[in-house]
C-alpha positions as CSV (number, residue, x, y, z in Angstrom):
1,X,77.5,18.0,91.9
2,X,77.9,18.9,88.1
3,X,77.4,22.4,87.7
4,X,74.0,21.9,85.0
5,X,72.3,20.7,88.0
6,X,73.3,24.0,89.7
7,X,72.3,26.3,86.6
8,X,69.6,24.2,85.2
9,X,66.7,25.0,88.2
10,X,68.2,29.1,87.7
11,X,67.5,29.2,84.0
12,X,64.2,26.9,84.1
13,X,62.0,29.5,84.8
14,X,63.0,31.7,81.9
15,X,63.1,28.8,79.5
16,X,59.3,28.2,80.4
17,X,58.5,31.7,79.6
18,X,60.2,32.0,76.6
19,X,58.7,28.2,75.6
20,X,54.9,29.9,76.4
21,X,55.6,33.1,74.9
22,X,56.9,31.5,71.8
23,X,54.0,29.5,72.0
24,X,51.4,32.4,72.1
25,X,52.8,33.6,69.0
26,X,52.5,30.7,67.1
27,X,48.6,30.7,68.0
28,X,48.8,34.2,67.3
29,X,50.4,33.7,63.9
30,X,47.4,31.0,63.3
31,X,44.2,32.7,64.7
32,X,45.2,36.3,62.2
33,X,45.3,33.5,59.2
34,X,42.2,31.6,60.0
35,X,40.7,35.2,60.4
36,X,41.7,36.4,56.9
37,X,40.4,33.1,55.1
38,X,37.5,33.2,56.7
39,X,36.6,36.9,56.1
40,X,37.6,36.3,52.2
41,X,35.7,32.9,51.7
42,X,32.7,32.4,51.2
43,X,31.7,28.8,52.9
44,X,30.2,27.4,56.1
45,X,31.4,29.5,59.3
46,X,32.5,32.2,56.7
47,X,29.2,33.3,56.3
48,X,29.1,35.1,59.7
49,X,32.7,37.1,59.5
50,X,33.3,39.7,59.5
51,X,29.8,41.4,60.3
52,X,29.7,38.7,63.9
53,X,32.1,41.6,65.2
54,X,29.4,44.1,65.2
55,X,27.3,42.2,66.7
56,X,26.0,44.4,70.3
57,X,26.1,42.8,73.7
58,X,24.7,44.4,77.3
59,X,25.9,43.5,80.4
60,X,24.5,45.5,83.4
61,X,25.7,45.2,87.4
62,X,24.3,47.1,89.8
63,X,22.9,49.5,87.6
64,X,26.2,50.3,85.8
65,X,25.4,49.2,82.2
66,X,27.1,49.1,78.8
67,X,26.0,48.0,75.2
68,X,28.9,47.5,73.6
69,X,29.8,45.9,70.3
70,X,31.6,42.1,70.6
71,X,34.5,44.0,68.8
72,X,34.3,46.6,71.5
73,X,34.1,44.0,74.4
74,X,37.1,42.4,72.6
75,X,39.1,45.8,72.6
76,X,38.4,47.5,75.5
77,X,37.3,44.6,77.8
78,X,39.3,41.2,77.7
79,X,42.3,43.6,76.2
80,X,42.5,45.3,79.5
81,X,43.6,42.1,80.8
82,X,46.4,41.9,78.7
83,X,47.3,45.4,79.7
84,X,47.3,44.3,83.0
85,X,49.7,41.8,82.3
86,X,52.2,44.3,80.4
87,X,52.1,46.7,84.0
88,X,53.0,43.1,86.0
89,X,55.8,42.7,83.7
90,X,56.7,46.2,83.4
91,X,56.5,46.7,87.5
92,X,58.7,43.1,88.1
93,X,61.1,44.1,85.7
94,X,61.4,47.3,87.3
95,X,61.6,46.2,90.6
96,X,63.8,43.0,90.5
97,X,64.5,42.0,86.8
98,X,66.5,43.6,83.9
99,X,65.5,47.0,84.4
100,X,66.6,47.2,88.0
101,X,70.0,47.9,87.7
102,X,70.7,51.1,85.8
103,X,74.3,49.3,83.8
104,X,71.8,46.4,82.9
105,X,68.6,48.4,81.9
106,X,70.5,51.0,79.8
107,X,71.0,48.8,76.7
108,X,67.0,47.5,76.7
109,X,65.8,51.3,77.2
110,X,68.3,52.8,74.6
111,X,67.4,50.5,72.0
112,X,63.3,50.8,73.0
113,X,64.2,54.4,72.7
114,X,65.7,54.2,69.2
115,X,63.1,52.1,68.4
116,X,60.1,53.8,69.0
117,X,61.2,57.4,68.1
118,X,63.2,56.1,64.6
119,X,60.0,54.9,63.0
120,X,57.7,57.2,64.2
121,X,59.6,60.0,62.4
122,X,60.1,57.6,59.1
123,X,56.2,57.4,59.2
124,X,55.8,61.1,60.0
125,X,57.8,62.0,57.5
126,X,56.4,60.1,54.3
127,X,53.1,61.0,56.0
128,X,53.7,64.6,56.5
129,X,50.5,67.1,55.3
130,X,48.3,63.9,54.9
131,X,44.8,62.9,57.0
132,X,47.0,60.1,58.2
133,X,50.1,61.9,59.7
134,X,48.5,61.5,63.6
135,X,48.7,57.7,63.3
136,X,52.9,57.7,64.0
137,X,52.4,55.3,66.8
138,X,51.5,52.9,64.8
139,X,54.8,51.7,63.6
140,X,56.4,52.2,67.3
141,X,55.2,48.8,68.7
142,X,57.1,45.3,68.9
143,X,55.3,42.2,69.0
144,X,57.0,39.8,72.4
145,X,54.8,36.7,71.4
146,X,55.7,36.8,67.8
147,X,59.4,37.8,68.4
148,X,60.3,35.6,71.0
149,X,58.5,32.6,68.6
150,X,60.9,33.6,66.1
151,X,63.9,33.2,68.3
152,X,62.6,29.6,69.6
153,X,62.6,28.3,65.9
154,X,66.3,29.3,65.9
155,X,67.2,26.8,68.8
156,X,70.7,27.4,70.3
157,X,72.0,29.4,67.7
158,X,70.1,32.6,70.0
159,X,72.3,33.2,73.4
160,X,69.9,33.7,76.5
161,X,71.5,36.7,76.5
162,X,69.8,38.1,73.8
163,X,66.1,36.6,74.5
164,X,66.4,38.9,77.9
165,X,67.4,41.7,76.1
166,X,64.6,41.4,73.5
167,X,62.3,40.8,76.4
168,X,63.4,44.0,78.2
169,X,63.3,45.9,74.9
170,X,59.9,45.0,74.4
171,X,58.6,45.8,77.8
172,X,59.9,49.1,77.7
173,X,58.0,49.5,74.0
174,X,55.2,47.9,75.7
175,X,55.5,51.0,78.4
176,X,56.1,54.0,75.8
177,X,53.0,52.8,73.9
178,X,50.7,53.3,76.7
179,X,52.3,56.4,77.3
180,X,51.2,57.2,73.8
181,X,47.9,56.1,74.0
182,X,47.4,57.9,77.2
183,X,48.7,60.9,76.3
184,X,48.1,61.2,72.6
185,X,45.3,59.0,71.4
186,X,43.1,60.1,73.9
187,X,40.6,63.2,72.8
188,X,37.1,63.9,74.4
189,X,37.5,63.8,78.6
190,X,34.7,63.7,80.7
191,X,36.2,65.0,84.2
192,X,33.2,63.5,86.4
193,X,34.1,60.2,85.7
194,X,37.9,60.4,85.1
195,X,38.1,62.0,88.9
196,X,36.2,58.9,90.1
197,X,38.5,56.4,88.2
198,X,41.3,58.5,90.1
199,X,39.3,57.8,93.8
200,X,39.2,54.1,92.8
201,X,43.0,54.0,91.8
202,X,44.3,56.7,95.0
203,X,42.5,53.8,97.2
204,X,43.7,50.9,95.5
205,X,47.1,52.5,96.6
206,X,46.3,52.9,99.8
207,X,45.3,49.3,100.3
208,X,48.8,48.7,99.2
209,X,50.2,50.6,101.6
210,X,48.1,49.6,104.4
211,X,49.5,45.6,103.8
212,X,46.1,44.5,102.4
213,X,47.0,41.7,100.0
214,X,44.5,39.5,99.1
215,X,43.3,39.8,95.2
216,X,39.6,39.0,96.4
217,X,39.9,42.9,97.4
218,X,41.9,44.3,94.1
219,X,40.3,42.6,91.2
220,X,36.5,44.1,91.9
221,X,38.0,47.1,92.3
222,X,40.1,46.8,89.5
223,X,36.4,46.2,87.5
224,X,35.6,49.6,88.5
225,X,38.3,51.4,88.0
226,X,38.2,49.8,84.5
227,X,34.8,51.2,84.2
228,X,35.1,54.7,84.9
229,X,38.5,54.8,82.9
230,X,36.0,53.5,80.1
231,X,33.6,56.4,80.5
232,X,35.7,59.0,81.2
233,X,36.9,58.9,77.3
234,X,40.3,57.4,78.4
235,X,41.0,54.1,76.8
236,X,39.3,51.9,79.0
237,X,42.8,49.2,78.6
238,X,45.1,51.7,80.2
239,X,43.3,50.7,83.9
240,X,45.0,47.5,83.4
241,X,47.8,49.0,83.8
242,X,46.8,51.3,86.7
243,X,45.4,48.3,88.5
244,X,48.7,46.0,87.9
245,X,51.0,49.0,89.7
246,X,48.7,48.9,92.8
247,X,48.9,45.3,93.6
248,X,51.4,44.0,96.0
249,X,55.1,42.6,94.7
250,X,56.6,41.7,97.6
251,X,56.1,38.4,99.6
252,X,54.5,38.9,103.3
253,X,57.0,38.1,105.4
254,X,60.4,39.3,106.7
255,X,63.8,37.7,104.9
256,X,64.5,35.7,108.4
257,X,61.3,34.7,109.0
258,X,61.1,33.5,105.4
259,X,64.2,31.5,106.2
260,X,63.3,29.7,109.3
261,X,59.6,29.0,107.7
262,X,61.8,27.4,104.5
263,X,64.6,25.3,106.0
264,X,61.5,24.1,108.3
265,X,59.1,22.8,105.8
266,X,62.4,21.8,103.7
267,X,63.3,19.6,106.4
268,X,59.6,18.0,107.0
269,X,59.3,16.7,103.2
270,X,62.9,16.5,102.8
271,X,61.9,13.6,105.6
272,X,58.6,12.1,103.6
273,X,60.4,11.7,100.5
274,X,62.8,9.6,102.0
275,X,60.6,7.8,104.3
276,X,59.1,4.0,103.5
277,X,55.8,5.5,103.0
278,X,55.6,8.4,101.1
279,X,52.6,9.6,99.9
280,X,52.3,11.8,96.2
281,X,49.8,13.7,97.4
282,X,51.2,15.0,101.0
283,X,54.2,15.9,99.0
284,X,52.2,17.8,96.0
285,X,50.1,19.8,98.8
286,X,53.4,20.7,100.7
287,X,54.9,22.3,97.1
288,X,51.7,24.0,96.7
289,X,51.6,25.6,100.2
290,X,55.6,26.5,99.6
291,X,55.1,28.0,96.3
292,X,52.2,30.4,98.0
293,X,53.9,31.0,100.8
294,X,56.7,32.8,98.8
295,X,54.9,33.9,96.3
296,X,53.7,37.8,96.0
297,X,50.1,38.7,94.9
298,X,51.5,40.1,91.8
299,X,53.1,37.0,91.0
300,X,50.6,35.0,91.6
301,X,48.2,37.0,89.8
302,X,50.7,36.9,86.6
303,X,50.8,33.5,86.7
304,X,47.4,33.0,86.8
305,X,46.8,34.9,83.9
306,X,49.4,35.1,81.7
307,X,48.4,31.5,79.5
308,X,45.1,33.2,79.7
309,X,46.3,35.8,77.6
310,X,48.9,34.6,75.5
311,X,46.1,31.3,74.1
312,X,43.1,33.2,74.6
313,X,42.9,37.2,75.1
314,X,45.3,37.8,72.1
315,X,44.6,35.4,69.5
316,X,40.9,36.4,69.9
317,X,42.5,39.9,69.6
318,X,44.0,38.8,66.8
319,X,41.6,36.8,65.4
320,X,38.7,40.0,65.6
321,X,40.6,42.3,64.3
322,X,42.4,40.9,61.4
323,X,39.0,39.8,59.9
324,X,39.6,42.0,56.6
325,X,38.0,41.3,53.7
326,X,40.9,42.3,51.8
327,X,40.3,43.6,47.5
328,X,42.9,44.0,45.2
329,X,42.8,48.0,45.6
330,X,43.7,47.5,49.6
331,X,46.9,45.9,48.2
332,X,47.9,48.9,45.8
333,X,47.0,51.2,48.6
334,X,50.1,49.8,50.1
335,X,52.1,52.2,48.2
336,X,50.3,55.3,49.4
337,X,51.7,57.2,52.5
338,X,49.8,55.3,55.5
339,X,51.3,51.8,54.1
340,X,54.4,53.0,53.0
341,X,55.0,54.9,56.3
342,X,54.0,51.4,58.3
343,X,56.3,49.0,56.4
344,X,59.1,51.4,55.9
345,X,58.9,52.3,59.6
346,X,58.9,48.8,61.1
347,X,61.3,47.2,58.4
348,X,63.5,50.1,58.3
349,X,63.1,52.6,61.5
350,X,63.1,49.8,64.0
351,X,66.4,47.8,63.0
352,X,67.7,51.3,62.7
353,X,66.9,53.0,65.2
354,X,67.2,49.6,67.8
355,X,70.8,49.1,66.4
356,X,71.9,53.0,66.0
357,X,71.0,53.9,69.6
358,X,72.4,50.2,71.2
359,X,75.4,51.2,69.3
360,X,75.8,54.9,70.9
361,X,74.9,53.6,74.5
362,X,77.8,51.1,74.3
363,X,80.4,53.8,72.3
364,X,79.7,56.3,75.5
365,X,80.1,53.7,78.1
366,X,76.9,53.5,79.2
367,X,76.1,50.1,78.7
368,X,78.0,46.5,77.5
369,X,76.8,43.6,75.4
370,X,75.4,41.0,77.2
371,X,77.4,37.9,77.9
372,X,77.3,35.7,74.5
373,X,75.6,38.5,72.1
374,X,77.2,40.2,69.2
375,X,76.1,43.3,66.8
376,X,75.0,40.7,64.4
377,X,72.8,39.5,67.4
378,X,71.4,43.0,67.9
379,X,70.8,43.6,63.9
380,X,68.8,40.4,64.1
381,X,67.0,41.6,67.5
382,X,66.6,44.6,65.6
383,X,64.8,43.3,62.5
384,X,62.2,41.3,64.8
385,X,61.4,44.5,66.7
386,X,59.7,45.7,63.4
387,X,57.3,42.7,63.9
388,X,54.4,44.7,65.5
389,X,51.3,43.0,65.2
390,X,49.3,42.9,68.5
391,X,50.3,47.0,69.9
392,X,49.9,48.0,66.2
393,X,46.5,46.7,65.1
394,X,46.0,48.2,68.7
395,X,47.2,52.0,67.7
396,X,45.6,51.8,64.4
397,X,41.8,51.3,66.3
398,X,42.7,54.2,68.0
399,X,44.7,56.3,65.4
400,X,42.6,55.7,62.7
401,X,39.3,54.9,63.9
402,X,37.4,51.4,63.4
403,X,35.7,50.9,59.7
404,X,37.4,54.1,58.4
405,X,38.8,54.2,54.9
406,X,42.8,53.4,56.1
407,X,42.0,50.7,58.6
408,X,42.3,47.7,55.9
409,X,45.3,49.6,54.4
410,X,46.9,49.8,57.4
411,X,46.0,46.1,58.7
412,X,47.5,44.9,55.8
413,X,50.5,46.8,56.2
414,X,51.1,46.1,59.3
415,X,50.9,41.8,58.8
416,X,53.0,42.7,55.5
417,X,55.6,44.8,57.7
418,X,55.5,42.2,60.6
419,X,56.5,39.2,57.8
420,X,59.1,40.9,56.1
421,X,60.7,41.9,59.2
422,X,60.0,38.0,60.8
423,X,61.5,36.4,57.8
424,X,64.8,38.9,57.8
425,X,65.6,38.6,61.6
426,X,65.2,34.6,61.5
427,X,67.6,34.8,58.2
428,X,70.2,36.8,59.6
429,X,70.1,35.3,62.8
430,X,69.9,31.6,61.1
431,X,73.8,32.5,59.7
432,X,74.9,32.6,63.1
433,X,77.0,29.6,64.2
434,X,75.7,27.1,66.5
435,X,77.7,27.1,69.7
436,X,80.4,25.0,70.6
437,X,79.9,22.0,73.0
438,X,82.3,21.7,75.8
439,X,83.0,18.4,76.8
440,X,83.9,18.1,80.8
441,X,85.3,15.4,81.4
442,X,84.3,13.6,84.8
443,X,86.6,11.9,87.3
């Protein structure tokens, strides 16, 4: 058997998720363009942006009501979903992925490191004594849709090596910026209902522990915890998160018992596609029932969701909240602290501080280059961390407030950053050499 029929089923699934990440970013990439024209023209459709944002909606259940703004809805509603998707990836790379083994995960979580504390202090420090020094996280974040679409324009010249390092990076970025938000961005607390969003969550555990795993029981829940989190002055996105932690990751059956029930139904269609009269559709439904069967709620629930997010959730995201109508003064306002601090920190902190700190962990021993990458590799990783984007516009709500005087500034800045930094990784990494071609030759 030649050895890329051996490899090529291993490395599928990773190809497919860098394909539909890259993907994503690309309808990312268009939805914060369309957004822009259409909030600075002044024709058909254009009429109703940006104001269609503030635009109230109420939904009620049960009694529990909100009135929230479609901006609002956008933010703290269908981007809890997304949220939910970063705590599936952060708990499977945890439990099973790149950041299980501690040789593996140091190089991913030093560079994340590096990369979040490097610009935050280049930000703090242009910004130091001004109104906008308490917005630092904004420049921490890197953008895994817009990155990894980057990398996917750049073919074979990028090692899989270096996509799964990225990846890890930027789930590890993805995790210090809701450590942020949690524990930095959020001001008034009100106890009553943060208490009851704890209830909701200690139970969702214990469901967990008690072998329930059926979503039918998590996801309602899940709508409840995501309320209280909501009115307990907590950002309502961070019980995404919560929820995605609580829901089962391991398949419901023993590792012989899986076995047996595999080689089993193996056998069975092994023996209907072979026989005279085999039917598509027998075969379809027994893939179906085998890809369940071994499949944990978690994963299921991932993969249920995440094209949702990455063609839906966050070019809406992106589209809402890049819908700036943008005058010449927001563009010299670029030079005052708040935009200098942004582009300065995600064009020059993140490279730095992704390449100094990869760089230290290797010189101690701590970690090794993965197979296939070199530094110029990690510069070039380095340089697309600074493309921030979706966390970023998400800090800046929070950091600066919606409608106040910096948010355009610092919009703008952060799509300015996030293009320089695009452009320079996929130039640097576009000078690396395309791999050589072995040629086995066959019996």
């Amino acid at each position: 058997m030649a050895v890329s029929q051996i490899v090529r089923p291993l490395v599928r699934p990773f190809a497919e998720f860098f394909r539909r990440e890259a993907a994503g970013g690309i309808m990312l990439m268009a939805s914060a363009v369309l957004a822009l024209v259409l909030a600075n023209v002044n024709w058909g459709p254009a009429h109703f942006f940006p104001q269609l944002w503030d635009k109230h909606l109420n939904l009620t259940v049960n009694g529990l009501g909100l009135n929230l703004s479609l901006l609002h809805w956008i933010n703290d509603g269908l981007m809890s979903i997304f949220f939910l998707i970063v705590g599936l990836e952060i708990k499977r790379e945890l439990l099973e992925g790149e950041l299980s083994d501690r040789r593996q995960a140091t190089l991913p979580i030093a560079a994340a490191f590096g990369g979040m504390v490097v610009p935050a202090l280049v930000y703090f420090f242009i910004n130091r004594g001004e109104p906008s020094a308490n917005a630092w996280g904004i420049p921490m974040a890197t953008d895994i849709a817009f990155a990894l679409a980057v990398l996917q324009l750049l073919g074979p010249r990028v090692p899989l090596g270096l996509k799964v390092f990225l990846t890890a990076l930027a789930i590890v970025d993805d995790l210090g910026a809701v450590l942020v938000i949690a524990g930095y961005y959020t001001t008034n607390l009100h106890l009553n209902s943060l208490y009851l969003a704890l209830a909701v969550w200690a139970l969702l555990m214990n469901l967990n522990l008690l072998g329930v795993r059926s979503l039918v029981v998590y996801m309602p829940l899940g709508a409840l915890l995501w309320f209280f989190m909501h009115e307990s002055g907590v950002h309502a996105t961070l019980a995404g998160v919560m929820l995605a932690f609580t829901i089962p990751s391991r398949i419901g059956m023993a590792k012989p018992e899986l076995l047996l029930m595999l080689n089993s139904r193996l056998s069975m269609l092994q023996d209907e596609v072979h026989g005279l009269g085999a039917n598509p559709r027998i075969i379809s439904e027994e893939l179906e029932y085998l890809s369940d069967s071994i499949s944990s709620p978690a994963q299921k629930l991932e993969q249920r969701l995440h094209s949702v997010v990455a063609f839906v959730i966050i070019p809406l995201f992106a589209f809402a909240n890049t819908s700036l109508e943008i005058e010449a003064s927001v563009f010299r306002d670029l030079l005052t602290p708040l935009g200098m601090g942004i582009i300065l920190g995600l064009t020059v902190g993140k490279p730095l501080g992704i390449g100094a700190l990869s760089w230290l962990s290797i010189r101690l021993g701590w970690a090794s280059l993965p197979a296939g990458v070199t530094w110029r590799h990690i510069w070039g990783a380095g340089l697309l961390g600074g493309i921030g984007f979706t966390m970023s516009l998400f800090i800046t709500l929070l950091a600066l407030g919606e409608h106040s005087a910096g948010e355009p500034v610092a919009k703008l800045a952060i799509l300015t950053a996030s293009l320089i930094s695009g452009t320079l990784g996929f130039l640097l990494l576009r000078t690396m050499p395309l791999p050589k071609v072995e040629v086995v030759s066959g019996r």
